[in-house]
N, C-alpha and C positions, 0 to 999 in steps of 0.2 A: 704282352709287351716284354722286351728283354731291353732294361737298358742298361748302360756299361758303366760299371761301378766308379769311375770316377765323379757320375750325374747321379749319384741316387741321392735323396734328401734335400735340406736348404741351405746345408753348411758352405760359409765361405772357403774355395777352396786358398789354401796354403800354397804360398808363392818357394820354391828352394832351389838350392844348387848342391848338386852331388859329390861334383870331381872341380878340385882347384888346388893352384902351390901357393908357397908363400916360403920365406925366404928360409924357413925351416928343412926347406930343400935346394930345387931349383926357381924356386918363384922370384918376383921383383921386391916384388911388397911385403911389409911385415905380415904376421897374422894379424896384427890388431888394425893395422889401414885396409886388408882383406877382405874383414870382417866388418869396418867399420861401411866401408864402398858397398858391400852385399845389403848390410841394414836401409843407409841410402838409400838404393833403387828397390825397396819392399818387399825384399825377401822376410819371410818367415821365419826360415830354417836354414842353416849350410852345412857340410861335410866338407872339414880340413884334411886334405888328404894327398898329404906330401907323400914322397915317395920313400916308401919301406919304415917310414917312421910313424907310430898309432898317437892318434891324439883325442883327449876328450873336452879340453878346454875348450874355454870362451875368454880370448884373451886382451876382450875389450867388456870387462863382465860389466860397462856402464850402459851396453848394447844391449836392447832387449831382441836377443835372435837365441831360437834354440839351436845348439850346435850339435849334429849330428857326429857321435863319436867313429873314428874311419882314417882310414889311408892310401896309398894304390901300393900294391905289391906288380913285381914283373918278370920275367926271364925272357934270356933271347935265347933265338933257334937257330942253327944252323942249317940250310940247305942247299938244294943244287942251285938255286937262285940266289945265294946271298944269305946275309941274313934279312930274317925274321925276328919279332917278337910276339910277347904274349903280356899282354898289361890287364890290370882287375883291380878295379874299386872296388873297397871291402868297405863297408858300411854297419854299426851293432849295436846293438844294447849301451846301455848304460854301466859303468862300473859298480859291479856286485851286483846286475841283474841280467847275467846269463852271460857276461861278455870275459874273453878268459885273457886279454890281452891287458898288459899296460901302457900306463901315460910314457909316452918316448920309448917305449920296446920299439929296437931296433931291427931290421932283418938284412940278409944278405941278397945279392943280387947274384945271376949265374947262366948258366946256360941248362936245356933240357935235350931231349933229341928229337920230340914229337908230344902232340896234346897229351896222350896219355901219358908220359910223365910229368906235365902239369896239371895234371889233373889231381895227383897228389899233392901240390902245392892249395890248389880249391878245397882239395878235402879240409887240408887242415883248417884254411881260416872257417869253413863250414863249421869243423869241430869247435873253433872258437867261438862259436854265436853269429857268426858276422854273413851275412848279405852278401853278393857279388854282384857285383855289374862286368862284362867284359867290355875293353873299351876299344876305341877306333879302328875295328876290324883292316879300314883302305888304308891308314898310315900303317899299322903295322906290318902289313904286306902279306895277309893272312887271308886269303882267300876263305870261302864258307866248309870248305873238305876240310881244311888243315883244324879250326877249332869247333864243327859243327856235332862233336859227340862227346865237350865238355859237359859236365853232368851240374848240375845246381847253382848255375847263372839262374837270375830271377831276373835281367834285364841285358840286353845290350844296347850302347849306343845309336843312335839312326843319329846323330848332330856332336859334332865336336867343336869347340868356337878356335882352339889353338888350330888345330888344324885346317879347317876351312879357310883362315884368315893367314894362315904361314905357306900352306903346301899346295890350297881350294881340293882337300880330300875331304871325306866324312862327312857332305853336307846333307846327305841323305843317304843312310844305306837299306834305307825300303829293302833292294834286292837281296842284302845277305837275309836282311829279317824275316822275309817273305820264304824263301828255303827252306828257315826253320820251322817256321808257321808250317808248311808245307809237309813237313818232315814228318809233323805231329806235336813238334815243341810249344811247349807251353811257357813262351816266354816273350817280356815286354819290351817295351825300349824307352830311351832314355833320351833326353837334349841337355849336354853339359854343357862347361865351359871347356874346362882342363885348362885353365886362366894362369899363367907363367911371368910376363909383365903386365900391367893392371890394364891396360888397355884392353885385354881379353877378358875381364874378367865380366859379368850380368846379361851377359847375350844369349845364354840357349838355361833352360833353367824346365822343371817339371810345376805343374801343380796339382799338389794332393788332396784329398777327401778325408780329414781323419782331423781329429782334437788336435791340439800344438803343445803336444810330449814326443820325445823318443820315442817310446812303446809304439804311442799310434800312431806316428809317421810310419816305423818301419814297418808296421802289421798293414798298411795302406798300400806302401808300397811289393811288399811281395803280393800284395791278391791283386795288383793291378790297376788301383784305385786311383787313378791321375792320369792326366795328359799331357804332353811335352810342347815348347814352344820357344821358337825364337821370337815371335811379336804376336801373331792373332791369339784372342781369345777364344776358347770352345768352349759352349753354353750349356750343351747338350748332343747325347749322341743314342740314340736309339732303334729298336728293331719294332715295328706294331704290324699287324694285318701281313706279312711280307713284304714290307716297306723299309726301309731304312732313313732314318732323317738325322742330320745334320743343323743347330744350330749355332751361331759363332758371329766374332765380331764382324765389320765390312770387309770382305775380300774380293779376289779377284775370281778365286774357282775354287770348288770343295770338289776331289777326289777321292771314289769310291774302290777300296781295292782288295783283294782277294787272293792274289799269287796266279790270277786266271788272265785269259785273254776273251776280249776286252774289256780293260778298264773302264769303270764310270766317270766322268768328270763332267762337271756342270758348271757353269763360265756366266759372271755378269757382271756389271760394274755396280759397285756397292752392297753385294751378295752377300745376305747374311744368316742364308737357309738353303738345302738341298735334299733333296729325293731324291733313292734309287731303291727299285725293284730287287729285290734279292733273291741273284742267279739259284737256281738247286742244285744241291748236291755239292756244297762247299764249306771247308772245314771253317771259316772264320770270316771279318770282314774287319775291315777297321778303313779308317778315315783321314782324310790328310788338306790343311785349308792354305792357302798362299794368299798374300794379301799383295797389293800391287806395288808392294817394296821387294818381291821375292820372300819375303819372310816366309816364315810357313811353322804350324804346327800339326801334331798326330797326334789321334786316339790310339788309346789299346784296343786290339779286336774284342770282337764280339764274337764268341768262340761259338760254331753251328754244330760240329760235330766229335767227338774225341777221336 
């Protein structure tokens, strides 16, 4: 049996949000009504992560939430189409345990000419301790070529809530993800918010498999250990005998997929289980459940091949 590490154990998983502002940028909301609104709807953990500004606070510390220290850093690109940009949730350690950034270090914003000179921007926050996430590949207008040979992303978005709700972009980017998968990358994805006035903010969120520290959030998160969701829940995600099963809260249909033609997808009303045969000779699979509000959540693949 191969199951995918966000299912292994009996640990409740941990409810979080990655990417959100607050008025420390461009957000509506204080960080303490922010943070206050994320405790509310049962998050465990969040990541304050205005723009170009690091934060490690908890600035409602009468909240019992672990705050993920982080912020998005970003550059635009100029092209023959316009521009472009390049946005990255950086996400890290604690201060004095590997993270090289400080409380309100500020950065600059600028332009690059191509990934590979943001790529030097990733190195660094790499060299500071810090996690990447790349964010809303469709709003940024960056097709899979333009940032698909960024190097030490541990996740990209497949859900953005500002965006879906502002533009209807990033409500699934299965396809950019699926390239990469495809490519050979070994990389996950992610359901934020990117929450600006509060009405965006508790809608697309991860849940993780790990203790409720920093440490073991991020060490969850970079092996992969969580599942992304705007409303269903996923109970379980497995590979046994050459089978694949899916269980998860009432949906409408679990979809089975691989970067291949044809897709699995198994359809019922109140469905709270699926089985699929799994095709040979395929680098991964992973899983995707919609519930009959359109919601929808995703597993990480279950990696078949390197």
């Amino acid at each position: 049996m191969i199951r995918q590490a966000a299912f292994t154990g009996n640990a409740r998983l941990l409810k979080g949000g990655l990417h959100c502002h607050t008025t420390r940028s461009d957000g509506r909301g204080t960080p303490e009504e922010v943070i206050r609104l994320h405790a509310e709807h049962g998050y465990d953990f969040l990541a304050i992560t205005d723009h170009r500004i690091y934060n490690y606070c908890n600035f409602a510390p009468e909240v019992d939430i672990t705050i993920l220290p982080g912020m998005e850093m970003d550059r635009n690109l100029r092209s023959e189409y316009g521009y472009r940009c390049f946005h990255t949730v950086c996400i890290g350690p604690e201060k004095g345990k590997g993270n090289a950034y400080e409380q309100d270090q500020t950065f600059e914003s600028g332009f690059v000419k191509d990934q590979y000179e943001y790529q030097k921007v990733l190195d660094a926050i790499h060299a500071a301790g810090n996690l990447t996430v790349y964010c809303h590949p469709e709003w940024s207008g960056t097709p899979t070529h333009t940032f698909a040979e960024m190097k030490g992303n541990f996740a990209m978005e497949i859900w953005n809530t500002g965006c879906a709700m502002e533009n209807e972009m990033d409500v699934d980017n299965g396809l950019y993800w699926d390239e990469l998968l495809m490519r050979g990358e070994k990389i996950y994805a992610v359901a934020t918010d990117d929450g600006h006035p509060m009405h965006q903010h508790c809608k697309g969120w991860v849940c993780v498999n790990a203790q409720n520290n920093v440490a073991a959030i991020l060490e969850s998160l970079k092996n992969g250990a969580f599942y992304s969701s705007t409303g269903p829940e996923i109970r379980d995600f497995f590979i046994e005998d050459g089978v694949a099963r899916v269980d998860c809260s009432p949906c409408a249909h679990i979809d089975f997929l691989y970067g291949g033609f044809p897709s699995r997808v198994v359809r019922g009303e109140g469905l709270e289980t699926a089985e699929c045969k799994v095709p040979e000779g395929i680098r991964y699979l992973r899983a995707r459940v919609v519930d009959e509000q359109g919601r929808r959540a995703w597993t990480n693949p279950i990696f078949l091949a390197e």
